[in-house]
N, C-alpha and C positions, 0 to 999 in steps of 0.2 A: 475213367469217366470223361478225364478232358479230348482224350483223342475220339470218343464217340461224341462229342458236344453237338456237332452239326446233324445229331439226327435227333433231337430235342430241345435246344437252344431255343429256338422259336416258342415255339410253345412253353415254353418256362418264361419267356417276355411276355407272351400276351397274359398268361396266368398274374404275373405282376401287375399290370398294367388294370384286369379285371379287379385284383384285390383292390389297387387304388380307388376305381371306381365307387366299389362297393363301401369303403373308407367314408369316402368324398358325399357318397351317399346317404350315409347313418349318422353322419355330422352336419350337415346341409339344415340348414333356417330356413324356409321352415319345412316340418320334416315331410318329405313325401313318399309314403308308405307304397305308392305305385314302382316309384322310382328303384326306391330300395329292392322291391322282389327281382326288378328288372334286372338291377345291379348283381345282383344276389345268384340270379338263374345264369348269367353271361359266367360269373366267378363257378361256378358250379359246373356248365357246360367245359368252361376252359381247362379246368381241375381233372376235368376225366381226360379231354385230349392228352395232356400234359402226361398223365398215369401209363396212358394208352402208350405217347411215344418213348417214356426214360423206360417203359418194362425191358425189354431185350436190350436194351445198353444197361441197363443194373443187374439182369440177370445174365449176361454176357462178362459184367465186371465183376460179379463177385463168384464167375467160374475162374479166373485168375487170381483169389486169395486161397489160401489153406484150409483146409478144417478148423485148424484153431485160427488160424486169423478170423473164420466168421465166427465161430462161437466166441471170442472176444467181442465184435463188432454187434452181436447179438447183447452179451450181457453189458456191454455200455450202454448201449440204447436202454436197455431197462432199468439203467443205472439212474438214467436223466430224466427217465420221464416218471421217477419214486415220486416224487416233492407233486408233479402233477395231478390233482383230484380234482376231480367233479363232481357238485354234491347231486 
């Protein structure tokens, strides 16, 4: 993933960058619910590019693990996100 960095890098800053906003947004005194959706839609908008540009670099990296390296990488991930619920 780090030698394909520069075909997603960007878009993983701005993705940041939107989260703050939307942060910056939902915390603001006093609160403005315009602001917020704005923030909200940018973070949303930026989220998809981001998806858009790491697909073929993650699905390019993980044709260089094993089988069981991703069914490992598979049952971690479900390992971590146990404790996670939503009611």
């Amino acid at each position: 993933m780090r030698r394909e960095a520069p075909r997603y890098v960007d878009s993983a800053l701005n993705l940041a960058r939107a989260r703050s906003e939307l942060e910056r947004q939902l915390a603001a005194d006093p609160y403005d619910a315009a602001a917020v959706k704005q923030a909200f839609a940018e973070w949303q908008a930026q989220g998809t590019q981001f998806l858009s540009d790491i697909r073929d670099p993650l699905i390019d990296a993980f044709g260089q693990v094993s089988p069981e390296g991703r069914q490992k990488l598979i049952a971690s991930r479900r390992k971590s996100q146990q404790g996670l619920r939503i009611p």
